[in-house]
C-alpha positions in Angstrom: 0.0 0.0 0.0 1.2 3.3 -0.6 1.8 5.7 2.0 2.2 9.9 1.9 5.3 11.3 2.8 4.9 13.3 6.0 6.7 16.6 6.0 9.9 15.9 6.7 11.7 17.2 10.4 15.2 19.1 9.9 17.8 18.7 13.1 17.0 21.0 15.8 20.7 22.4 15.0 19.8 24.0 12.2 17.1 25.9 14.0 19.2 29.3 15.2 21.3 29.3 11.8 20.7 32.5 10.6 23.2 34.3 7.9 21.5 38.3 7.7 23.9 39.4 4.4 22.1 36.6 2.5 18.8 36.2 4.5 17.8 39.9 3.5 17.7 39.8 0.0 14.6 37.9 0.3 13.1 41.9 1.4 15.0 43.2 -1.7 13.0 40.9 -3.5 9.9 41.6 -2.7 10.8 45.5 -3.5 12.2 44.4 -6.9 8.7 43.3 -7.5 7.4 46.3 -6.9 9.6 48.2 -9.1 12.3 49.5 -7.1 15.6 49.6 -8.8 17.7 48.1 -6.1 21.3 49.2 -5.2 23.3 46.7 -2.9 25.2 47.6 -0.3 24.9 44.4 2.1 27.5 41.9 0.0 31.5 42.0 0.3 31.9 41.1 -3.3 34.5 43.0 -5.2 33.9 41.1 -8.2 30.4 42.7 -8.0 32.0 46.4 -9.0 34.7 47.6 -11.2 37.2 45.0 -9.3 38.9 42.0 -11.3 40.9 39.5 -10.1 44.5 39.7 -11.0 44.9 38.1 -14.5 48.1 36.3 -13.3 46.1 34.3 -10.7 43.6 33.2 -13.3 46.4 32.7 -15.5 47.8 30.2 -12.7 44.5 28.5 -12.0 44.2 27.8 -15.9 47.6 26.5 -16.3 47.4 24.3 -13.8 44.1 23.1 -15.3 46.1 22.4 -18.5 48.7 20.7 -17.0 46.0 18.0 -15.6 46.2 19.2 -12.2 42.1 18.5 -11.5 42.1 15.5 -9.5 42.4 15.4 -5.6 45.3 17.1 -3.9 46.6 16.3 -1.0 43.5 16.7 1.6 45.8 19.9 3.5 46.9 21.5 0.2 49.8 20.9 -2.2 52.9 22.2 -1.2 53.6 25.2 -3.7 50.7 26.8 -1.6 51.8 25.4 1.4 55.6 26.8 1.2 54.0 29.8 -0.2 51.3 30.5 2.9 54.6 30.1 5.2 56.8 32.5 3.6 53.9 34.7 3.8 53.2 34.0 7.9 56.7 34.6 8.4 56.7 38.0 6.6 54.3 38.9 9.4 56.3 37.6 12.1 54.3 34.6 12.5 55.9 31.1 13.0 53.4 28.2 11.9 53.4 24.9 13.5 50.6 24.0 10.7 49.1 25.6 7.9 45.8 23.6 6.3 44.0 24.6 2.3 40.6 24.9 2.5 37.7 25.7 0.5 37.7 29.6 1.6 38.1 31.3 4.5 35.3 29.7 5.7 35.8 26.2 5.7 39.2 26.8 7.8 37.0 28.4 10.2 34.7 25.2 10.3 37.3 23.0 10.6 39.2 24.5 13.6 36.0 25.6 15.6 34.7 21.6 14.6 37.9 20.7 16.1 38.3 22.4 19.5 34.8 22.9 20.5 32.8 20.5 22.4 28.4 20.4 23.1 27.9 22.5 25.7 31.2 24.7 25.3 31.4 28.6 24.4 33.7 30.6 22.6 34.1 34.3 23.0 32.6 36.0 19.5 32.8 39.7 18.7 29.7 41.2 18.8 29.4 43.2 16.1 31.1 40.5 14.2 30.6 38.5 11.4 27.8 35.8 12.0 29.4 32.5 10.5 30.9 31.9 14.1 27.9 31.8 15.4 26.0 29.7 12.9 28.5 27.1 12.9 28.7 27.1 17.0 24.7 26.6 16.5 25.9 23.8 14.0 28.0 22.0 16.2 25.4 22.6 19.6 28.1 24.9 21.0 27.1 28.9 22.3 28.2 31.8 20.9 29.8 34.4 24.2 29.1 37.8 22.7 31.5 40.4 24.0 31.0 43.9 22.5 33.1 46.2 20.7 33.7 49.7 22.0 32.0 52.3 19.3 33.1 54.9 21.6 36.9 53.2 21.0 37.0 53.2 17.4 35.2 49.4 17.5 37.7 48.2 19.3 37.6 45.1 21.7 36.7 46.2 25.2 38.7 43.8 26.8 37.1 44.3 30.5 34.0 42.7 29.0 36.0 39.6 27.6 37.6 39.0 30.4 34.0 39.1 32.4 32.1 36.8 30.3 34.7 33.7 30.5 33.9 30.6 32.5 35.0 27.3 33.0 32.8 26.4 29.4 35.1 28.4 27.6 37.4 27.4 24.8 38.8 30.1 22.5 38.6 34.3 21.8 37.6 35.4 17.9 39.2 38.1 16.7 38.4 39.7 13.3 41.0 42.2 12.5 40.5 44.1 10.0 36.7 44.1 11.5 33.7 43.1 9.3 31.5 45.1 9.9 33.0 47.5 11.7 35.7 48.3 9.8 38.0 48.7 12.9 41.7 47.8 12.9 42.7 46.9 16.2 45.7 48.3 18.1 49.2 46.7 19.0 48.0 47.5 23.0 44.5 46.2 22.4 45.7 42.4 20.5 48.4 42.4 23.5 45.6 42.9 26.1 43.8 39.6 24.3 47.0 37.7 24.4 47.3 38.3 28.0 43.9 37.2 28.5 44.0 34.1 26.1 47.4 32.7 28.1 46.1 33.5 31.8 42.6 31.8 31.2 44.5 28.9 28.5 42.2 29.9 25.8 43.4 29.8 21.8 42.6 32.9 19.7 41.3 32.4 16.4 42.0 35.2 14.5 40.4 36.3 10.8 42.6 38.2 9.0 40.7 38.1 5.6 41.0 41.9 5.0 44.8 42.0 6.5 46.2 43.9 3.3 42.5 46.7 3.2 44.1 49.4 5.5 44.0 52.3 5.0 45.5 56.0 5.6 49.2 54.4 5.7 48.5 52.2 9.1 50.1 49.3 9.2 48.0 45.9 10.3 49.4 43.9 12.9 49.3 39.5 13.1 48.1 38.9 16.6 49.8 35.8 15.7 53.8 37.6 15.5 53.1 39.3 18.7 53.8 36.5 21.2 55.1 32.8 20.0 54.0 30.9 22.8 49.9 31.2 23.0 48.2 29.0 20.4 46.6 31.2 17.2 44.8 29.9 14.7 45.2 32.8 11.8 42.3 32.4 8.8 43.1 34.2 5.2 42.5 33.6 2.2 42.0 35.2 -2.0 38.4 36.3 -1.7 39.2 40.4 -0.6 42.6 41.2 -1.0 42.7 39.6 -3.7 39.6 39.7 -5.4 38.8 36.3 -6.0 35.8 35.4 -3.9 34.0 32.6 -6.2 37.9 30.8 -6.1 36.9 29.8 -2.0 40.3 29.2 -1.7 41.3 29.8 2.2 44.1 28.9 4.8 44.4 28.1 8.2 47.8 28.6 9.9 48.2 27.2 13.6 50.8 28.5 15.3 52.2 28.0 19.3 54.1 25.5 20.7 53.7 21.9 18.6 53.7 19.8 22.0 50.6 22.7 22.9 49.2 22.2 19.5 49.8 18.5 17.9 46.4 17.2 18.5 44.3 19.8 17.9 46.2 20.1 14.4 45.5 16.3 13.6 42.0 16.5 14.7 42.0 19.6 12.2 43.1 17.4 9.2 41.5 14.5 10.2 38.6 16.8 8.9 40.5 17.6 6.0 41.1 14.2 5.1 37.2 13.5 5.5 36.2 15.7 2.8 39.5 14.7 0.4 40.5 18.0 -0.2 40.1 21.9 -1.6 39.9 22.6 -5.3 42.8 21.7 -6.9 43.9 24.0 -9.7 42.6 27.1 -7.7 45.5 25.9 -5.5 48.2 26.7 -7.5 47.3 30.8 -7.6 48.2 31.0 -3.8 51.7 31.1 -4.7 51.2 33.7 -7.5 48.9 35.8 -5.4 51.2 35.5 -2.6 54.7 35.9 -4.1 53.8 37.9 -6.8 53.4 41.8 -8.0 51.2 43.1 -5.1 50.4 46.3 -7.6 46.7 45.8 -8.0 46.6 46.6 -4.1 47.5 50.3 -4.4 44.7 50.7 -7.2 42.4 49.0 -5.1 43.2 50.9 -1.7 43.0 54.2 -3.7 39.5 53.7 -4.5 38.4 52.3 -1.1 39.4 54.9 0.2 38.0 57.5 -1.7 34.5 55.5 -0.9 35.1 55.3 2.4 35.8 59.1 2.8 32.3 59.5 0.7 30.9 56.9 2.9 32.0 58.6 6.2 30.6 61.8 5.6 27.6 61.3 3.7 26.8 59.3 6.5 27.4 61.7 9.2 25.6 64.2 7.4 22.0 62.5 7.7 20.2 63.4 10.6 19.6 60.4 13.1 22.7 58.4 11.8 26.3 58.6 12.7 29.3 57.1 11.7 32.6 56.2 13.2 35.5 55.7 10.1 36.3 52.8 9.1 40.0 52.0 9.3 39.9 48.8 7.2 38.4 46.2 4.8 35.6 47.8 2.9 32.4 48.1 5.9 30.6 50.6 7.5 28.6 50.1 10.7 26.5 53.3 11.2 24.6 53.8 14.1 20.4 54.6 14.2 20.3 57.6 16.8 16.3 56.9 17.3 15.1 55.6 20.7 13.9 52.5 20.5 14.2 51.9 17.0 14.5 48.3 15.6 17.3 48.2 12.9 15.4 45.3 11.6 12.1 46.9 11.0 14.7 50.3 9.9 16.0 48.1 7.2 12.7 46.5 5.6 11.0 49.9 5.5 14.6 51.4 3.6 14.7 48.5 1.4 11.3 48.9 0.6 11.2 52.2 0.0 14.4 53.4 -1.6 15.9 49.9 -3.1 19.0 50.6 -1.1 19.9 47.1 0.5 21.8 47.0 3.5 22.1 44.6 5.9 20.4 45.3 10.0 22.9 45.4 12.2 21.2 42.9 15.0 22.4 40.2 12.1 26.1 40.9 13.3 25.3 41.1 17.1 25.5 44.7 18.7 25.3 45.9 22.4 21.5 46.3 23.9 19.8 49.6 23.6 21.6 50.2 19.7 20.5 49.9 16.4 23.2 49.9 13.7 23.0 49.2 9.8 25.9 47.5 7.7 26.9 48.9 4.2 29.4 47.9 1.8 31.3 51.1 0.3 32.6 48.7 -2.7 30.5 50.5 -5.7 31.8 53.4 -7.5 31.3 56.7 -6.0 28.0 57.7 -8.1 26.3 55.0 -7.0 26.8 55.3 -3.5 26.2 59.1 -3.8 22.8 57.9 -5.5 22.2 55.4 -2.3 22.9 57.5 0.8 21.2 60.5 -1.1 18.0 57.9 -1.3 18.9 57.0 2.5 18.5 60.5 4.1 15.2 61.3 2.2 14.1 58.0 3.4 15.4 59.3 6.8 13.1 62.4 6.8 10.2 60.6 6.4 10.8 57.9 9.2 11.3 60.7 11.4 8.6 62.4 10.7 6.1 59.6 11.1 7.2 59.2 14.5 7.3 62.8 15.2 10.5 63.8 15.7 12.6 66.5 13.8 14.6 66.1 10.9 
C-alpha cells in the first residue's frame, strides 16, 4: 500500500542558523517586484564592481588546469601553496606549527572551531562581528559568548568585558581584524591585552585576517599571531578580498604556538581535511602567485576604497539620526540609528522597501543592547553610492517624521 510522505523534520541544530547578508535579499526581493531599482550595499563582493581578479592568478589557475592538475590534492593542500602560505606567515612575524588549504576562508574556520569545541562549550565572539561563528557554534550545539566592541573606542575590543564573560565552558577568543563590519583595525595594545587574556585563562585565539592587506591612511595591520610565540593562534586568510577572487573559496588556516601545545588539535583539524579529500585543486596553484607575486593591484584597489570610504563617512554623518565612526579597514561601515527604540530590523525592511537601497540590520552581526546599527558595503563606484545615501537620508526624513521627531 502506498503511503504519503509526512513533511519531513530538519535537526533541531539547524534551527538558530541565521546568515542576515544573505537572509535579507529575500526583502529586496519583494521590493524588486514592486519596481524599485535596487542598489546593494549588504555583499562584500568586489567582483560585483569595477574589481577584477589579477589576471596572473587566473592565469595560474588555468595552467594548472592544463597541465592535468584537477584531481584530488593532498587533503591539506599541495605544497607550492603550502611553502607559499609560510613564507607569507613569516613575513608577518608569525611562526606556523601548521598551515591547512581549504575551500575559503570559511571552511578553515569550520574546521578548527569543529575541532576544538565541544556540546555545551562557548567561545568568545565579537559582537558586532561577522555571523558565521555563530552559525557554525549553533551547527555543532556549541554557544556563541558575545563580547562587544567599544563604538566609543574606534570598535575596538573592550577587553574588561571579555575578560567578564569567561567561565570554565570556555574554549577560545575570535578576533576579526581588519573588522567586518565595523571596519576597525585593532591596536598593537588592544591584540596584546587579548594575548594576555587568552594565556592567563589557557584559551586559543582564532584570528580572521581576511581583510589584512585593506588598510588604510598608511596604518600598518598587525598579526596577533607575531606578537607573542608561545599562546596558540589559529590565523584564517584567504583570495576572496585582497585579492579579489571570492568565487575561487580558496582559504588557509595557519596554527601557530608551541607543537607539543598544538599537535592534536592540528590532527584533529586534518582528520577533517582528510574526511572531505581536499580543496579545489587547480585554484591551489594561484596561492603562490597571489602571494609571491606583484602586489600592484593593491595600491589601485586601496586608492579607491578609500575615496568611498571618505564619501561613505561623511555622507553618513551628514543624515540626521545616523552617525558614523570611520572605518579604518576592509571595505564596511557600521552606522549607528540615533532613534530611541528603533528596531534596525524593522529600519532596514522599510529602507529597502522604499528606496531599493539594501543594506544589511545590524542585530544580524550582534551589537550591544539599547543600539541599532546598519551594515553597508562602500565597494560601488562613487555615483552609485552618492545615488544610495542620497535615497537613504530622504528615506530618513520621512521615518522621522512619522514618528514625530525632527529632521
Amino acid at each position: 500500500m502506498k503511503r504519503d510522505f509526512e513533511p519531513i523534520k530538519p535537526a533541531k541544530r539547524t534551527e538558530n542558523i541565521e546568515y542576515a547578508v544573505r537572509d535579507i535579499v529575500l526583502v529586496a526581493n519583494e521590493a524588486r517586484k514592486k519596481g524599485k531599482e535596487l542598489i546593494f550595499l549588504n555583499i562584500g563582493d568586489p567582483a560585483q564592481f569595477d574589481f577584477r581578479t589579477p589576471e596572473p592568478i587566473i592565469e595560474a589557475t588555468y595552467q594548472a588546469m592544463c597541465e592535468n592538475l584537477t584531481g584530488y590534492s593532498a587533503s591539506e593542500g599541495v605544497d607550492e601553496a603550502i611553502c607559499a602560505i609560510r613564507k607569507e606567515a613569516r613575513k608577518a612575524g608569525i611562526e606556523p606549527s601548521d598551515i591547512y588549504v581549504t575551500s575559503g576562508a570559511s571552511e578553515a574556520i569550520d574546521f578548527a572551531l569543529t575541532a576544538l569545541v565541544n556540546e555545551g562549550e562557548n567561545v568568545l565572539v565579537p559582537y558586532p562581528g561577522y555571523p558565521l561563528y555563530t552559525a557554525i557554534l549553533a551547527k555543532l550545539g556549541a554557544e556563541p559568548n558575545p563580547y562587544y566592541l567599544d563604538e566609543e573606542n574606534e570598535w575596538q575590543p573592550d577587553l574588561a568585558d571579555i575578560e567578564a564573560k569567561i567561565n570554565e565552558k570556555t574554549r577560545a577568543i575570535v578576533i576579526i581584524n581588519p573588522n567586518n563590519p565595523t571596519g576597525a583595525v585593532y591596536s598593537e595594545e588592544t591584540l596584546r591585552g587579548i594575548i594576555d587574556i587568552a594565556r592567563r585563562h589557557q584559551l586559543v585565539i582564532f584570528s580572521d585576517e581576511i581583510y589584512d592587506k585593506l588598510v588604510f591612511d598608511g596604518a600598518k595591520h598587525i598579526s596577533i599571531a607575531s606578537l607573542d610565540l608561545e599562546v596558540p593562534v589559529v590565523t584564517f586568510n584567504g583570495l576572496s578580498k585582497s585579492y579579489l577572487a571570492p568565487g575561487f573559496r580558496i582559504g588557509w588556516g595557519i596554527v601557530s604556538g608551541p607543537w607539543e601545545v598544538v599537535k592534536d588539535f592540528v590532527e584533529a583539524i586534518h582528520k577533517l581535511a582528510r574526511a572531505r579529500l581536499s580543496a579545489s585543486h587547480p585554484k591551489q596553484y594561484a596561492i603562490p602567485v597571489a602571494l609571491n607575486g606583484n602586489q600592484g593591484h593593491l595600491k589601485e584597489v586601496i586608492e579607491k576604497l578609500e575615496k568611498r570610504r571618505d564619501l561613505t563617512y561623511e555622507m553618513l554623518n551628514d543624515i540626521p539620526g545616523i552617525s558614523c565612526v570611520k572605518p579604518k579597514g576592509a571595505f564596511y561601515a557600521f552606522p549607528r540609528i540615533d532613534i530611541p527604540e528603533v528596531s534596525d530590523r524593522e529600519f532596514v525592511k522599510e529602507l529597502i522597501a522604499e528606496t531599493g537601497v539594501v543594506v544589511v540590520h545590524g542585530s544580524g552581526f550582534g551589537e550591544k543592547p539599547g543600539t541599532a546599527h546598519f551594515r553597508v558595503v562602500f565597494l560601488p563606484p562613487e555615483d552609485l553610492l552618492e545615488k544610495a545615501y542620497t535615497r537613504i537620508k530622504d528615506f530618513m526624513k520621512k521615518f522621522l517624521a512619522r514618528r514625530g521627531l525632527r529632521a
